[in-house]
C-alpha positions, -999 to +999 in steps of 0.1 A: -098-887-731-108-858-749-105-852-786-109-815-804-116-804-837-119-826-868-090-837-898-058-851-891-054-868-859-022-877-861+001-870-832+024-846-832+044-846-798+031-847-764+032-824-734+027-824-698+006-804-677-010-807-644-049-805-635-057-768-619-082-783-595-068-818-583-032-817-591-034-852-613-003-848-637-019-849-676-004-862-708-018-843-737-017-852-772-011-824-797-022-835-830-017-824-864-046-803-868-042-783-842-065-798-817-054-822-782-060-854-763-059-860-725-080-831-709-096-796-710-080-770-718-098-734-704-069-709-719-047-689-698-053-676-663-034-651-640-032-659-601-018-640-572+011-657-557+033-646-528+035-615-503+007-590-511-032-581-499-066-579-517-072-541-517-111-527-520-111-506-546-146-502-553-179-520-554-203-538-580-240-542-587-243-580-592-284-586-600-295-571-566-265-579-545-237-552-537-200-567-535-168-555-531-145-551-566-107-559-553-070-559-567-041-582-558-012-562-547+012-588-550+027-607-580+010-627-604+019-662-623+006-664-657-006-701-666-027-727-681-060-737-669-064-777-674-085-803-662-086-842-660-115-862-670-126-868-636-123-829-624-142-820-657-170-838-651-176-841-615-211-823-609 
């Protein structure tokens, strides 16, 4: 499992979270110097959910390709972005 920063790795209490990309449910260690065991943790992300469109509202230069810049008209979740071992690493 994965292991963060260095000190005291003593654990504090332990949370659970599910992988973003497979669904696996995690069990994270949070330890006593701040850092985690039991997967990857990519901060917080914001994702549409329920009734709504993607609206064009402009475009973008992208090396030498031209693509469409678009907002979510709908609501949007606020959560965290994990991943299990095997998500993490698969190539």
């Amino acid at each position: 499992m994965t292991e963060t920063g260095t000190g005291d790795q003593t654990k504090v209490k332990e949370i659970e979270r599910k992988c973003i990309v497979c669904g696996k449910r995690l069990k994270i260690g949070l330890l006593k110097d701040g850092s985690y065991t039991g997967g990857y943790y990519f901060g917080r992300i914001t994702i549409p959910v329920g009734e709504g469109e993607h609206r064009k509202v402009g475009r973008s230069k992208i090396v030498d390709m031209e693509v469409d810049v678009v907002e979510w008209t709908g609501e949007h979740l606020e959560t965290e972005y994990w991943e299990c071992d095997e998500c993490f690493h698969e190539e």
